[in-house]
C-alpha positions as CSV (number, residue, x, y, z in Angstrom):
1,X,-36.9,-44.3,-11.2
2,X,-34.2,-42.0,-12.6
3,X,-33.6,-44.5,-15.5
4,X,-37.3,-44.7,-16.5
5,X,-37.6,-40.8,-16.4
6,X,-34.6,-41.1,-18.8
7,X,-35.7,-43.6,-20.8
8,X,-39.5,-42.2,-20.9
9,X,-37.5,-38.4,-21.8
10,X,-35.9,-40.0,-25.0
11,X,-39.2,-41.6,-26.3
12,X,-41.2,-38.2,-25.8
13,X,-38.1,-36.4,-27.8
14,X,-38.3,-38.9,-30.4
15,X,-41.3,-38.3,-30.9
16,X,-41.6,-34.7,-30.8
17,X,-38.8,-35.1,-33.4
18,X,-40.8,-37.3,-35.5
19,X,-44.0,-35.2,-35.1
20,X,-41.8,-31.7,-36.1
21,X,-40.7,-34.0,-39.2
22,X,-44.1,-34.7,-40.0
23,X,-46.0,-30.8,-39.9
24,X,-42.6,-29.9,-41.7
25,X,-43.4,-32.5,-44.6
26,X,-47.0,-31.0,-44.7
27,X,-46.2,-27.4,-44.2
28,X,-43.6,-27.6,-47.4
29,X,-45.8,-29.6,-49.5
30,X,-48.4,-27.2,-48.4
31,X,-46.1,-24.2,-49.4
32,X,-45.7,-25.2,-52.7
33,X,-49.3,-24.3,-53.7
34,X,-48.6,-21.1,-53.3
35,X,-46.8,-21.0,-56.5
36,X,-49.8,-22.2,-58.6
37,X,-52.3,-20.0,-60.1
38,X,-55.9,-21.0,-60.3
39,X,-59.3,-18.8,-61.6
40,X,-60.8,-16.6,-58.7
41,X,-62.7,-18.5,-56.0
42,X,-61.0,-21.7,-56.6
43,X,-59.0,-23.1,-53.9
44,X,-56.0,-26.0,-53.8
45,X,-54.9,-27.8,-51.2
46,X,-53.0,-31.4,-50.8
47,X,-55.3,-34.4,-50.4
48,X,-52.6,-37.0,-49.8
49,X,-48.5,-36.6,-49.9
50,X,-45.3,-38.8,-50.0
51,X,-47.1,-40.7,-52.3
52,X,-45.0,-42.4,-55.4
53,X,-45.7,-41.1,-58.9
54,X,-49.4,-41.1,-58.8
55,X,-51.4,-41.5,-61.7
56,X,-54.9,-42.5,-62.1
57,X,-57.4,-42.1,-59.9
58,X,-60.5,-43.2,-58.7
59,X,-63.2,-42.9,-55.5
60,X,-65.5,-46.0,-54.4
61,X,-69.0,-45.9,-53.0
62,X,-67.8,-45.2,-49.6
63,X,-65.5,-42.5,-50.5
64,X,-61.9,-44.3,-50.8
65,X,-59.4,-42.9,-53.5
66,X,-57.8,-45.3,-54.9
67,X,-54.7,-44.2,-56.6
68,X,-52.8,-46.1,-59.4
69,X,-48.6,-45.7,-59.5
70,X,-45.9,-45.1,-62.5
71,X,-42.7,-45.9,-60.6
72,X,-44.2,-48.0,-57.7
73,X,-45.6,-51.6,-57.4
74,X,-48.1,-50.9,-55.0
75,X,-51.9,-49.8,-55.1
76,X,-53.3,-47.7,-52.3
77,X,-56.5,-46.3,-50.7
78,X,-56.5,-43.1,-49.7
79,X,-59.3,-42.1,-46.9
80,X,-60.0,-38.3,-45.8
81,X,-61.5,-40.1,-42.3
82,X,-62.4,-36.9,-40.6
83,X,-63.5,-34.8,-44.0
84,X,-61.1,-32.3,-43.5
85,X,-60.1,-32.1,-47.2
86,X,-57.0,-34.3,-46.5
87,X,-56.8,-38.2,-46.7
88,X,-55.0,-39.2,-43.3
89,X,-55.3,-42.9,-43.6
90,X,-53.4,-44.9,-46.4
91,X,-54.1,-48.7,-47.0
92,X,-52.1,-50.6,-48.9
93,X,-54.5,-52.9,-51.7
94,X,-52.4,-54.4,-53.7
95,X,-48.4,-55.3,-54.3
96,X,-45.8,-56.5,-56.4
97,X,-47.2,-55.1,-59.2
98,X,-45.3,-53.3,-62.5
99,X,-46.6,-49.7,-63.2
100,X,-50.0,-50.4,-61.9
101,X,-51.1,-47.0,-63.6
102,X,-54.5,-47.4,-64.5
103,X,-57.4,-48.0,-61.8
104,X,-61.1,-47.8,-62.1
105,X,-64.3,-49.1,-59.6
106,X,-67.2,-50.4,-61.2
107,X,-70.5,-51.9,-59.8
108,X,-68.5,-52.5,-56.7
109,X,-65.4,-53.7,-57.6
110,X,-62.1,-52.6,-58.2
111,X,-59.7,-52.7,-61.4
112,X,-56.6,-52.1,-62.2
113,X,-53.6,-52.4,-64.7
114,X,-50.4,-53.1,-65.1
115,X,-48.7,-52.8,-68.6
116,X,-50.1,-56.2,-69.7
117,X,-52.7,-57.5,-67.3
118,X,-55.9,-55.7,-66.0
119,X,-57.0,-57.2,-62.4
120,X,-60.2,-57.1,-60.3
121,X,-60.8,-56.9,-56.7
122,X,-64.4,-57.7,-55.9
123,X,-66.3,-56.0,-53.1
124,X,-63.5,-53.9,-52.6
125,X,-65.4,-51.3,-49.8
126,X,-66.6,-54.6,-47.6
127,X,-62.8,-55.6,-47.5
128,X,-61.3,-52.0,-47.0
129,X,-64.0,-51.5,-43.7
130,X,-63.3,-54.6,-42.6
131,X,-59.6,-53.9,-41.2
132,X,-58.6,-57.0,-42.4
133,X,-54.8,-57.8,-42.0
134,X,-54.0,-59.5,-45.2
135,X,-54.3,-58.6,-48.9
136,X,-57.9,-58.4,-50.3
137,X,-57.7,-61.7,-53.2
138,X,-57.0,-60.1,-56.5
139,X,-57.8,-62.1,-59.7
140,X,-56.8,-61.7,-63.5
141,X,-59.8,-59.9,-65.4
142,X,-57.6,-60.0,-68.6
143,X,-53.9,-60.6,-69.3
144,X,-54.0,-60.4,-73.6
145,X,-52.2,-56.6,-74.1
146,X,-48.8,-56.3,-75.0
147,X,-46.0,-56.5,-72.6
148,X,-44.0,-53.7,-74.2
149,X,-43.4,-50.6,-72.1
150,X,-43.1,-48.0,-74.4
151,X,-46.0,-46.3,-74.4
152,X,-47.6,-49.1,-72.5
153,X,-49.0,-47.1,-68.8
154,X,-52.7,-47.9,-68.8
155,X,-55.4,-45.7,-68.5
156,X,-58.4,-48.0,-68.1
157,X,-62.4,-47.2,-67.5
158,X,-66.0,-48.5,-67.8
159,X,-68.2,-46.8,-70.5
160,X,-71.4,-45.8,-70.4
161,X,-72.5,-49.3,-72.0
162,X,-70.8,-51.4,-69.4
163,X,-67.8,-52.5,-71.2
164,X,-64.1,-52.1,-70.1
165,X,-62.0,-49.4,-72.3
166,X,-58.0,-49.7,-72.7
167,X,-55.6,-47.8,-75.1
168,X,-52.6,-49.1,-76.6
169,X,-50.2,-47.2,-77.2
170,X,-47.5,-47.9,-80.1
171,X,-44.3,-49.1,-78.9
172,X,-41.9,-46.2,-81.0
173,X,-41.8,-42.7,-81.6
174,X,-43.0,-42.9,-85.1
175,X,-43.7,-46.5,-87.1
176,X,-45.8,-48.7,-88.7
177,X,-45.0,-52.3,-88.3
178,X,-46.5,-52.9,-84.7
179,X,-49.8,-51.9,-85.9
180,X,-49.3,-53.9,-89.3
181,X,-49.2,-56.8,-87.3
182,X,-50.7,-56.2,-84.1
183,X,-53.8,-54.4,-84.3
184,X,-54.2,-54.1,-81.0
185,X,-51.7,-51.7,-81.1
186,X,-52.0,-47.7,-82.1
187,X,-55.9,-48.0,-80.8
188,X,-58.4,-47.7,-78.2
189,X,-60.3,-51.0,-77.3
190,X,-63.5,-52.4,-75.2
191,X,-63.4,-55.6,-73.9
192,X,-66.5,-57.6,-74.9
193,X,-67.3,-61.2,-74.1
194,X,-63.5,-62.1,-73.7
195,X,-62.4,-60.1,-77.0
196,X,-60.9,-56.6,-77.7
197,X,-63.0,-54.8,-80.1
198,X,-61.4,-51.8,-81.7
199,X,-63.5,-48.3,-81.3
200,X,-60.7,-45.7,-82.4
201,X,-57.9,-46.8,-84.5
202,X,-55.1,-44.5,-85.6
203,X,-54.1,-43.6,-82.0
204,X,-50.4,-42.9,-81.0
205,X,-50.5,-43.1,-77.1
206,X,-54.0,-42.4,-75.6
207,X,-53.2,-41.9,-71.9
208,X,-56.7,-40.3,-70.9
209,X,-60.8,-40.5,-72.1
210,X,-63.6,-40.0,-70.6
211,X,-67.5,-39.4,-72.1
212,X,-69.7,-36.4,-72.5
213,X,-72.6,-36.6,-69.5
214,X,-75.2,-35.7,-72.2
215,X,-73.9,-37.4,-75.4
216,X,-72.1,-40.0,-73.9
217,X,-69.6,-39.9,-76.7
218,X,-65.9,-40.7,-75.9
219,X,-63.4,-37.8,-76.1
220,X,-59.6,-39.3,-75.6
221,X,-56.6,-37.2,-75.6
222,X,-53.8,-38.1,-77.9
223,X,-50.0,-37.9,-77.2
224,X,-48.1,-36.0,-80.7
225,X,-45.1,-37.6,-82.2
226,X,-41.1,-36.2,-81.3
227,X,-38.6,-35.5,-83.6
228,X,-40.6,-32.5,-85.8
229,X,-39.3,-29.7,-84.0
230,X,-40.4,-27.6,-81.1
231,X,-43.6,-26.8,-82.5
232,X,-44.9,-29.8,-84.6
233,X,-46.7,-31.6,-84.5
234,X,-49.7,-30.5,-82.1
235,X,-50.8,-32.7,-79.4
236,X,-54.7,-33.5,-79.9
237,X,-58.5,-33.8,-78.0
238,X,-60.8,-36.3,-80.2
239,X,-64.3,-37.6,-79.9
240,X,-65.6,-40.5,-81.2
241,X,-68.7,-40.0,-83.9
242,X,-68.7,-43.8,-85.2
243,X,-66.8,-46.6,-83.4
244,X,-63.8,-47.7,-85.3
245,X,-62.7,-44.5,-86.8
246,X,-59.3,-43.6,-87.8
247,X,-57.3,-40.8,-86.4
248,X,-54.7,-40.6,-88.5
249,X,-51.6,-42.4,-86.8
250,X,-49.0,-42.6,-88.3
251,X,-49.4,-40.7,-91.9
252,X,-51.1,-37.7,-90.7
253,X,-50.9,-36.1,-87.3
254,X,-53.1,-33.2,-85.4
255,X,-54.6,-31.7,-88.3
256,X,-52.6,-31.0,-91.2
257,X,-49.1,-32.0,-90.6
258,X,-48.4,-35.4,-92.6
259,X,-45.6,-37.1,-91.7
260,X,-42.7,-37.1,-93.5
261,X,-41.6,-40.7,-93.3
262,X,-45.0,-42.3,-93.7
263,X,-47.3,-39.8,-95.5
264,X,-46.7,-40.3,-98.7
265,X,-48.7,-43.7,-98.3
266,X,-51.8,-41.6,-97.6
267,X,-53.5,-42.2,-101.2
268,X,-53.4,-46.2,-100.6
269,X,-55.2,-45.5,-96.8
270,X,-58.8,-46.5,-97.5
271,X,-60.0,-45.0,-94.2
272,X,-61.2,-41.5,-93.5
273,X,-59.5,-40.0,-91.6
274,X,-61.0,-37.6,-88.8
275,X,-59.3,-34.9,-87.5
276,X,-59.1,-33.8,-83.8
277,X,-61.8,-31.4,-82.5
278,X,-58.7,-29.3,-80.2
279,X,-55.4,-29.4,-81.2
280,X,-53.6,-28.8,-77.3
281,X,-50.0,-27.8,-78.2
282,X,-46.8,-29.5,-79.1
283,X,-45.5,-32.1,-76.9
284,X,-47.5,-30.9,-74.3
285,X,-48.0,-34.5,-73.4
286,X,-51.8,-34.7,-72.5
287,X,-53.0,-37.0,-70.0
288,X,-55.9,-38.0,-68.0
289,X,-59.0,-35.8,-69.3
290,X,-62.0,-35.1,-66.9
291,X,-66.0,-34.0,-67.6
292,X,-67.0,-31.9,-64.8
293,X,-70.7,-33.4,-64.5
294,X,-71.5,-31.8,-60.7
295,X,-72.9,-28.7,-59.7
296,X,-70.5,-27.2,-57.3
297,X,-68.4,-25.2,-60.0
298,X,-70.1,-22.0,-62.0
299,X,-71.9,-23.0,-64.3
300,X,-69.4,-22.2,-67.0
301,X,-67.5,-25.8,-66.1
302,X,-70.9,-27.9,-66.4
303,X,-70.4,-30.9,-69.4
304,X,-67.0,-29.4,-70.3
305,X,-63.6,-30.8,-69.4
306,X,-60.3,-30.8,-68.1
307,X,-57.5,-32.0,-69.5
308,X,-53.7,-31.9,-67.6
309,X,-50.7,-31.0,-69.8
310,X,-48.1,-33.8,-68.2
311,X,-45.3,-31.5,-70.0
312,X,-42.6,-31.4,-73.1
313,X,-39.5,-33.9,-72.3
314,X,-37.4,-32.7,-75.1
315,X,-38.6,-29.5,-76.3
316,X,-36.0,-26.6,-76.4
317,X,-38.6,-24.3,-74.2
318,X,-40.5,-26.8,-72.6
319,X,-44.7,-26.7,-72.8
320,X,-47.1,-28.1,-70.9
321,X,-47.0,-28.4,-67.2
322,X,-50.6,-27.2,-66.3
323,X,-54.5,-28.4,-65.8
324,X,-56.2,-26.5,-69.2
325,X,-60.2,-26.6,-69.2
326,X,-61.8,-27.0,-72.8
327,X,-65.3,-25.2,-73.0
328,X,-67.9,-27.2,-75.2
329,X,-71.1,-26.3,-76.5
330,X,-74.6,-28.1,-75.7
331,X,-73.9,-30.4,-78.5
332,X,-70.2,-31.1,-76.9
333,X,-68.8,-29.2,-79.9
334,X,-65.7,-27.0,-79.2
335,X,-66.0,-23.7,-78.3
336,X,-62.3,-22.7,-76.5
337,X,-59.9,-23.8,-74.3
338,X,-58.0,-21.8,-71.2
339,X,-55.5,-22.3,-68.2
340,X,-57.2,-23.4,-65.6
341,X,-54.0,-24.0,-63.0
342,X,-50.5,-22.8,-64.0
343,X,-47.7,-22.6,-62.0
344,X,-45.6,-26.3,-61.7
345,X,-43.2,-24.8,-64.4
346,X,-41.2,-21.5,-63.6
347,X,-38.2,-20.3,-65.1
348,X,-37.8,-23.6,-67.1
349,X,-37.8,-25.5,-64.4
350,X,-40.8,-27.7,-63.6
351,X,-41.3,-29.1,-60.2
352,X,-44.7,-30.9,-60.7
353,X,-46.4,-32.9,-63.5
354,X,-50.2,-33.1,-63.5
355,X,-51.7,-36.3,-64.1
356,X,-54.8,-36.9,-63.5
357,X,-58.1,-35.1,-63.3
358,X,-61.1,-36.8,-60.8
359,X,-64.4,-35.4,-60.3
360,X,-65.3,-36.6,-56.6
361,X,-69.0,-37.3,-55.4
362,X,-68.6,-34.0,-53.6
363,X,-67.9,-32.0,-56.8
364,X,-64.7,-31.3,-56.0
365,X,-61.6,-32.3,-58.3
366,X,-58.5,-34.6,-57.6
367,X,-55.4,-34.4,-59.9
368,X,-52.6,-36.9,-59.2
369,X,-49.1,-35.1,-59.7
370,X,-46.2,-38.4,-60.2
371,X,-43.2,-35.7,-60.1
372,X,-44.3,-33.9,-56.9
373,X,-45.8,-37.4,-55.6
374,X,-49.0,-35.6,-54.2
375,X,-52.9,-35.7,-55.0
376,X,-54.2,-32.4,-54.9
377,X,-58.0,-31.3,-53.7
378,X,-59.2,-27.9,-55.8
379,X,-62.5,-27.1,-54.6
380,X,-64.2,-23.5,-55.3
381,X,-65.4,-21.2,-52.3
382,X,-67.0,-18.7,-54.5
């Protein structure tokens, strides 16, 4: 009896142990919001932790987040069970994977990308309520992108006419030979009837899009070139007018600085080239870019959008680090742009890198954060 007492006395401490562990995780994770500054009556907190290098994100019909990874090989749901604003039930999807960054659900089913190959999961809800032990069956929707890794994270999604969009980026800093000879790279492409059809060429690393809920034109971010000095060349927000357009890549970058390696070729381009409608920033590395298209933020936020600022990697004072919101007009026109959450970069140190914008079905926002490894939940209380 004594030895059971003992034995039963270890396995409670271990477990208090492990539960102490666990609040302590939260609480520090939790703690760390504190230092980020958001508009009056907005509120942050963590939707899912100890995650690794989150990136895109996306929310099925029966509220599952699915959540793509930089680092990892793995694909998770996330599931806020009890609606308390913080996903305490993690399923494992998908594995064995390299940088399955980009994810998407569409008509039911669930895609996602690795650098060269874009897989679907059909009927992903019926599997993820069924509890089944195994791996849901995952089959090849495409494999025909590049396998270079430079510039190669995918940020995948379905338009407003049904087809599948994917960027690719250009494997370099600055050149022209890729593109010469591979025109799938330095563009943004649909997938239509087994092909890729080109809608915006002229693209350096496109790592976000989204379209206007009124227009339904695409708006992409676009990542600046290195190399120019700490403040050149701007980072860039487009929108697409006419399908096939050419942004400029890599003679001419945000709006007026032309390269000085390949802008003297300029007068042979036979394309116009269209300028972006925001210039963001140098090397302020723009990601994933959002349309707030709900009605639970003022008024203010309604058909304009976010875009996160992932940060500068070699600039002397770095930029970046922060979730900007970019007011349009009715006619999805520019107006301004403003910080919307600051606070991941202090004192030149940064300790998170925002990803990832989501609007959820509740009209709240996600943003995936793959330095601090969390998804946070920013709702507003008024």
């Amino acid at each position: 009896m004594l030895k059971f007492n003992t034995h039963f006395q270890r396995i409670k401490g271990l477990s208090l142990l492990l539960s102490i562990f666990v609040i302590s995780f939260y609480t520090n994770a939790n703690s760390d919001l504190d230092k980020l500054n958001l508009p009056k009556g907005f509120e942050i907190t963590i939707f899912a932790d100890n995650l690794d290098s989150p990136r895109q994100l996306a929310e099925t019909d029966k509220g599952y987040v699915i959540a793509g990874s930089k680092k990892g090989n793995k694909i998770y749901a996330l599931f806020d069970q009890d609606l308390d604003g913080y996903a305490e039930k993690r399923i494992l999807i998908a594995d064995n994977l390299q940088n399955p960054t980009g994810v998407t659900f569409y008509d039911g089913d669930l895609y996602f990308a690795e650098i060269d190959t874009i897989w679907i999961i059909k009927e992903i809800d019926n599997w993820l309520n069924s509890n089944s032990g195994s791996l849901p069956t995952k089959s090849i929707f495409m494999n025909n992108l590049p396998s270079e890794t430079w510039h190669g994270f995918k940020y995948i999604d379905f338009g407003p006419d049904g087809n599948l969009y994917i960027p690719v980026g250009v494997p370099c800093n600055i050149c022209i030979e890729p593109q010469t000879n591979d025109k799938r790279f330095a563009a943004i492409h649909k997938y239509v009837d087994g092909e890729l059809v080109t809608v915006a060429d002229g693209v350096r690393n496109s790592v976000g899009f989204d379209w206007h809920p009124v227009t339904k034109k695409m708006y992409f971010s676009d990542n600046g070139r290195d190399w120019l000095g700490d403040d050149s060349p701007d980072c860039e927000l487009n929108v697409i007018d006419t399908e096939g357009s050419f942004y400029g890549y890599p003679f001419k970058h945000a709006k007026n600085v032309i390269d000085p390696e390949f802008g003297h070729l300029i007068p042979s381009i036979e394309k116009k080239f269209i300028d972006p409608i925001a210039e963001l920033g140098p090397h302020v590395a723009p990601l994933g870019i959002a349309f707030y298209d709900e009605d639970i933020f003022p008024a203010k936020y309604k058909n304009s959008l976010f875009v996160a600022l992932h940060g500068s990697w070699n600039r002397t004072k770095k930029s970046g680090y922060k979730l900007v919101f970019i007011q349009l007009d009715d006619e999805g026109n520019y107006v301004s742009q403003e910080d919307f959450i600051t606070g991941w970069l202090s004192s030149e140190s940064a300790w998170g890198r925002p990803v990832s914008p989501y609007i959820m079905s509740d009209g709240s926002m996600l943003l995936s954060d793959d330095k601090h490894n969390v998804v946070y939940r920013i709702s507003y209380k008024g």
